[in-house]
N, C-alpha and C positions, 0 to 999 in steps of 0.2 A: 429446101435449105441448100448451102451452099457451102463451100470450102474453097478456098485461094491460100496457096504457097509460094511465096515471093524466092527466090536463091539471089545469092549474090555475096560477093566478099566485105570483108567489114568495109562501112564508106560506102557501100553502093546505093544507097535510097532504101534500104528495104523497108526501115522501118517510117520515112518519111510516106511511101506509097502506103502502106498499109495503113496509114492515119487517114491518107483522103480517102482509101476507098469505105473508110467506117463513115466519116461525115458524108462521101457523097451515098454510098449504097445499102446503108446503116450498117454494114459488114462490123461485128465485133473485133476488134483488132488486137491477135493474140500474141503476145509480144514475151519469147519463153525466157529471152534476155532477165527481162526484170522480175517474173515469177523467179527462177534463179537465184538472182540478186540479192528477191525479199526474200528469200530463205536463208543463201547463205550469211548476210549482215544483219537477220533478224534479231530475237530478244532469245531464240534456242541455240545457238550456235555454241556458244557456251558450255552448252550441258551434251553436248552431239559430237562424238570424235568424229564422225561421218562429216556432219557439216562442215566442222573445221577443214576437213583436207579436202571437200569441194570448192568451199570461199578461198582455199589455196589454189587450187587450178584456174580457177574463175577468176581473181586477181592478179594469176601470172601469164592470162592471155591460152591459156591452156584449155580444151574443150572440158566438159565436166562429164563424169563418168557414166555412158550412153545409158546403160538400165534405171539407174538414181534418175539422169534428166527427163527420160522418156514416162517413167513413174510419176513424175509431177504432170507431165502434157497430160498422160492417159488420163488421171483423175479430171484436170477441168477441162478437156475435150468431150468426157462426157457429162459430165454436169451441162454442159452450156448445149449439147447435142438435146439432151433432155427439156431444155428449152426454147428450143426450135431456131436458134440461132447461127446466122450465120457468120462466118471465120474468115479472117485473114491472118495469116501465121506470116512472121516477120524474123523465127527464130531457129524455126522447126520445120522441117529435120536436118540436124546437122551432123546427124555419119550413119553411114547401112547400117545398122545396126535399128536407130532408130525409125529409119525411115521402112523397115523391114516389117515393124510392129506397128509404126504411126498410119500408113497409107492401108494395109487390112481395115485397120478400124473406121478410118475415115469411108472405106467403101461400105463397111457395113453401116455406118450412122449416116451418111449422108447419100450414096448411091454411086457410083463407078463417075455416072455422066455428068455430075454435081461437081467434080473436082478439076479446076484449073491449077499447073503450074506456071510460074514465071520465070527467067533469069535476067537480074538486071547487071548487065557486062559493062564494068567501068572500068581506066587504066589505073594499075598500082599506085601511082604518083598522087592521081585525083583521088583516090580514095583514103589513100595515107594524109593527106593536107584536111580534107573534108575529117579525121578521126580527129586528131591534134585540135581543131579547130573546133568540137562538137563542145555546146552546153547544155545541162538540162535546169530546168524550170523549175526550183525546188515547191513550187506553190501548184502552179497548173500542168505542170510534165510536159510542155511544153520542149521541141528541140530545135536549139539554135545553133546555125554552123556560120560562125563570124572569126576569122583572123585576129579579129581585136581583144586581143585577152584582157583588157582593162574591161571589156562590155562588161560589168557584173551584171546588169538588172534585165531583167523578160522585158520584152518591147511589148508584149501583150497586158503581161500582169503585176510588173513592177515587181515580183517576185524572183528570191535570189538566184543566180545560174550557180550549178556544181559542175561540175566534172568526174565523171564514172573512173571508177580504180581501174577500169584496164584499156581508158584511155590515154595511153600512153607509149612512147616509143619502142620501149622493150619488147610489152607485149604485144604491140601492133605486129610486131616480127614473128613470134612466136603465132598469132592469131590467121596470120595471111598463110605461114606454114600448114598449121592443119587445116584451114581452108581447103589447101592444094590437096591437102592427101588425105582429107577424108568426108569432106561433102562433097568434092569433086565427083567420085565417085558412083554418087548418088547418081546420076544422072543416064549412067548408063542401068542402070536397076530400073528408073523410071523405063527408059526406055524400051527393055527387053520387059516389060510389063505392058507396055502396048500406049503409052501415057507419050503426049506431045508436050515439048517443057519449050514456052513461048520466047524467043530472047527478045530482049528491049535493051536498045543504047541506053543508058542509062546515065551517060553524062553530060547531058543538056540539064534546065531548069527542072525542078519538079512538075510543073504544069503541063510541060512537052511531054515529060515520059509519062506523068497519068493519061493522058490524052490517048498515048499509044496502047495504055495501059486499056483502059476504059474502051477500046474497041474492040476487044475479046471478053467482055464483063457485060 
């Protein structure tokens, strides 16, 4: 079994690469964004003061609170470890905190020499136009990153495109901040932990940077 963690700022591919590396390397592609999501916009949200004020941080671009987000990974991290599956994490870990707790477990479920990191290094600019620009696929989850905001329909499935709540200007600001100042971080934890975190340009085509991707895989 195997485990892959993508890093990167919003905008940067992560969750684009972690989709091919499920089609090409059957990699299950754990994307903690949208578990999140479906929590905080579920059908309990309602009845959970908790949830409410995480779908508030989570809609205002704001990280959601490290123990609450890390509590959701640890459950289907190990569900899916119990099923012999291999991961590509596209979300997680996003502050020491998490990655403090997430990376133990990962070496206990899958083994030390099992785990690749990535950084895919994009410019603020690229990555701010590619967020503005992102739709998803309300039929097949499908992500489209087109300019053209009149695009409504999937070029794949003719199914509606939305646009995620913290898709948006405000939050991009607020999203790019804690970037800086708290998975940034991260990186020097990997490190003095003895872990080599891969960087990749990452703003060429997707095909380029899987490529580059895929010669460490």
């Amino acid at each position: 079994m195997r485990a892959v963690i993508i890093f990167g700022s919003p905008g940067a591919g992560k969750g684009m690469q972690a989709t091919l590396l499920e089609h090409a390397y059957g990699f299950i592609h754990f994307d903690t964004g949208k578990y999140i999501e479906r929590e905080v916009h579920g059908p309990r949200v309602s009845q959970s003061h908790t949830l409410r004020h995480e779908r508030k941080l989570f809609d205002s671009g704001f990280l959601n609170t490290p123990s609450w987000a890390f509590g959701i990974v640890k459950r289907e991290v190990i569900r899916m470890s119990e099923a012999r599956e291999d991961l590509v994490f596209s979300g997680s870990p996003r502050t020491l905190f998490e990655t403090e707790h997430l990376v133990p477990l990962l070496e206990r479920l899958y083994g030390r020499k099992n785990i690749s990191f990535f950084h895919l290094s994009v410019p603020k600019e690229t990555a701010v136009k590619r967020n503005l620009a992102r739709r998803i696929c309300s039929v097949c989850g499908a992500v489209i990153i087109d300019p053209r905001t009149s695009f409504k329909r999937c070029p794949i499935c003719r199914g509606r495109l939305t646009k995620r709540t913290l898709d948006n200007k405000q939050a991009l600001v607020r999203r790019f901040e804690q970037y800086v100042d708290r998975t940034k971080p991260i990186f020097e934890y990997l490190k003095g932990r003895g872990y080599k975190i891969i960087k990749i340009d990452g703003t060429p085509s997707p095909e380029i940077v899987f490529a580059k991707i895929s010669k460490h895989i």
